[in-house]
N, C-alpha and C positions, 0 to 999 in steps of 0.2 A: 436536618438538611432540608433545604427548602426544595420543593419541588416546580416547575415549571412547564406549564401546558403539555400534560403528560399526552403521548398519545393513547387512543382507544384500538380497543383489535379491532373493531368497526373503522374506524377512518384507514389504520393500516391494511387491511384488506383490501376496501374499496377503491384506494391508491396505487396498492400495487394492479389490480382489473383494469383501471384508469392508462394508467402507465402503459399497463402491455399493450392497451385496442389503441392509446393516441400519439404516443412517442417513443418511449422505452431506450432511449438514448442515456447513455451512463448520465451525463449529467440534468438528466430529468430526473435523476435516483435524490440529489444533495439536496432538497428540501426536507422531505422526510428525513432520511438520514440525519441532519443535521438537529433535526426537532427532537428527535427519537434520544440520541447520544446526551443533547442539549436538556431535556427532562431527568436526566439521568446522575447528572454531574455535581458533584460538590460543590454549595455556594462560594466558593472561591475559584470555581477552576470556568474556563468557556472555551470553547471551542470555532474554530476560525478556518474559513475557506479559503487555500492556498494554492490551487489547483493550477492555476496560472501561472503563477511563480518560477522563472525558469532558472534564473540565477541571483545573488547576493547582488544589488547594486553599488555601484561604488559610494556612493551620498552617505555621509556620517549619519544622517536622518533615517537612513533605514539599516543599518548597519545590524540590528541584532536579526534580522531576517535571515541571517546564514545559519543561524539557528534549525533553518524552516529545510535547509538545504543536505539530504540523507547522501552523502558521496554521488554527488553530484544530481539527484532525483528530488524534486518538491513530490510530497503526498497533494492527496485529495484535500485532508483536514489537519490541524495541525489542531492539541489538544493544549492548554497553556494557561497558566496561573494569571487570574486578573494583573496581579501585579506585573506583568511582563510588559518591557516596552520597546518597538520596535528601532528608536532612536537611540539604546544601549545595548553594549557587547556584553561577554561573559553571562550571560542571561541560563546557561542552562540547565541550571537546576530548576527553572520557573516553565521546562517545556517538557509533559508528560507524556507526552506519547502523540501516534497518528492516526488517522482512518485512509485508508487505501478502498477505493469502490470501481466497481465492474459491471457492465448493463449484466442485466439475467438472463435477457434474452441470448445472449451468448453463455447459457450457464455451463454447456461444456470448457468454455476457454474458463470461466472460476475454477472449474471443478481439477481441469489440467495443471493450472497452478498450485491448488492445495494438492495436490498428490504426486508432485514432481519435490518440491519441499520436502516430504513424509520420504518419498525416497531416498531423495540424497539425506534424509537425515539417517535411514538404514543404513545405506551404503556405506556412513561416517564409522555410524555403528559398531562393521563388520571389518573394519579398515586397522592396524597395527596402530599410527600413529594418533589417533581419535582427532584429525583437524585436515578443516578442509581451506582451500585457497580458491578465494573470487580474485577473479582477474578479467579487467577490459582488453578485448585487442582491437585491431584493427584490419581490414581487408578492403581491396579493391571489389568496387561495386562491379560486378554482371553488367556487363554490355547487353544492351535492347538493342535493336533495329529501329534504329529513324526512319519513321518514312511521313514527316511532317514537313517536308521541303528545307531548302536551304537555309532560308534565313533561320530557322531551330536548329538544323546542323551542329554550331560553333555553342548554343547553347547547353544543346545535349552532350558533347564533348565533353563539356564543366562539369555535367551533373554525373558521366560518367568516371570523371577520374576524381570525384570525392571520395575519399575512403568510408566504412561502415565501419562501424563499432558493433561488435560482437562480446558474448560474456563468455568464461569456460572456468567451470570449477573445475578442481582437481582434488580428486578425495586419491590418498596414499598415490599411486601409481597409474592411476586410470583419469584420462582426464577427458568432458566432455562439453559439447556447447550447449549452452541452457539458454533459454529464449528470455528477450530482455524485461517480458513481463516476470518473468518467475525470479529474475536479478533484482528488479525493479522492490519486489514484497521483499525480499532478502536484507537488499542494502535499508530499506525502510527500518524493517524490524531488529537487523544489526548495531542501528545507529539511533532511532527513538528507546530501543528496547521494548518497547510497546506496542501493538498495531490491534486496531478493527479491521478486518478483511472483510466485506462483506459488499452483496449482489442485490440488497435487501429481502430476497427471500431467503439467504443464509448469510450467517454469523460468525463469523471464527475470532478468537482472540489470540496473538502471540503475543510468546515472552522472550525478549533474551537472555540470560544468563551468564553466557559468556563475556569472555574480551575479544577486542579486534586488534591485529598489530596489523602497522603498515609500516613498512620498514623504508619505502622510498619514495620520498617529499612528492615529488610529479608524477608519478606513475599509478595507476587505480587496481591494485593487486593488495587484495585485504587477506588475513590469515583469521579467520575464524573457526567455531564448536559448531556446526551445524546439529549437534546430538543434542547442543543448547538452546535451540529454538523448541519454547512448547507450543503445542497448539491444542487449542479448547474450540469443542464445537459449542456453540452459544443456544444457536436458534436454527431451524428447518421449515419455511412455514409450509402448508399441507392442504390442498385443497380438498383433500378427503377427509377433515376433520368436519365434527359436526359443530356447531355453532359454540357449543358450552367447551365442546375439547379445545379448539381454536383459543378462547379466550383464556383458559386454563395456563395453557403455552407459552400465550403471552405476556400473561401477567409473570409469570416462572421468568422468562428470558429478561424482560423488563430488572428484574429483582437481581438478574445474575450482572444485568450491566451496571446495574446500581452498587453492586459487592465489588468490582474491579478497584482493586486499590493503585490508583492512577501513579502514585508519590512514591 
């Protein structure tokens, strides 16, 4: 396996220090990130920033890109066999998996999402018929108070009678609203079967295992195993580490992304 400008724990340190004092905005994370995943990958496979991506265009020329599209969510990174092309359909056997990323600086909201996951995977758990249902709905937006004058008036009108899109799983009988970022990793990892979740200071890898039924053509109401989702913690970086521990770590996490059997 060929290796590619691997990173050092020195430059990833000094990056993530970098990051936090000069920008620290999620997508000041997808360089490293990309390099890091990118070092790591089997000469056959690369990885491609998709982050932009909001839906399948109609152009027969980019037609396999709905490949790129998780019920209705582009990830961050899309993982995918040289041979893929984005001007052919049926492609998916040739798309491995995704990377979902998160600034750090919000590392509560990561941390929320991995443990609202872990929950409702308990909850599946604990549940008679072991499957749970995602489901999108819909709601009228909360009225605000205008007070930007008239001529905004007729526009805030519009913006108030757009509906919201809301998720709510439903494990056995109990059903609840789960915020659209924790749907958001779900449908990801339901539909690549693969995901990197990560903040760059932590690592998680899912798996899915399961199946998804969707039983009605227009409607976003999935029946999946949430008990199917595994998750592996990867990496934790440490600023309490001493210099040789640090490196130790990294080399360790380095070797476990490299073991990911993407295929």
């Amino acid at each position: 396996m060929g290796k590619k400008d691997t990173v050092t724990f020195e430059e990833f340190k000094e990056e993530i220090e970098l990051t936090d004092k000069q920008y620290g905005q999620e997508e000041d994370l997808y360089f490293l990130v990309n390099k890091i995943i990118r070092s790591t990958l089997p000469d056959n496979m690369t990885v491609r920033d998709v982050h932009i991506l909001q839906k399948p265009p109609e152009s027969k020329e980019f037609q396999g890109r709905e490949h790129f599209i998780a019920y209705g969510q582009a990830p961050d990174f899309v993982i995918l066999d040289k041979e893929f092309k984005q001007s052919e359909k049926n492609q998916s056997s040739l798309v491995y998996g995704c990377v979902e990323i998160k600034q750090f600086k919000k590392s509560d909201d990561f941390d929320t999402i991995k443990d609202k996951i872990i929950e409702l995977k308990k909850k599946e758990k604990k549940s008679k018929n072991k499957e749970s249902v995602l489901e999108s709905i819909e709601e009228k937006k909360k009225k605000v108070n205008n007070e930007k004058g008239e001529e905004n008036k007729e526009k805030q009108n519009n913006e108030d009678n757009k509906p919201v899109k809301k998720y709510i799983m439903t494990i056995g009988e109990e059903t609840e609203t789960i915020s659209n970022k924790v749907s958001e990793l779900i449908r990801e990892c339901i539909f690549f079967k693969k995901v990197l979740f990560t903040n760059l200071k932590q690592w998680y890898f899912l798996e899915y295992k399961g199946k998804v039924e969707k039983k009605e053509e227009n409607v976003e109401k999935y029946t999946i195993s949430m008990s199917k989702i595994k998750i592996k913690k990867l990496y934790n970086y440490s600023v309490y580490d001493s210099e040789k521990q640090g490196k130790v770590r990294f080399a360790k996490f380095l070797a476990e992304l490299d073991d990911i059997n993407w295929k």
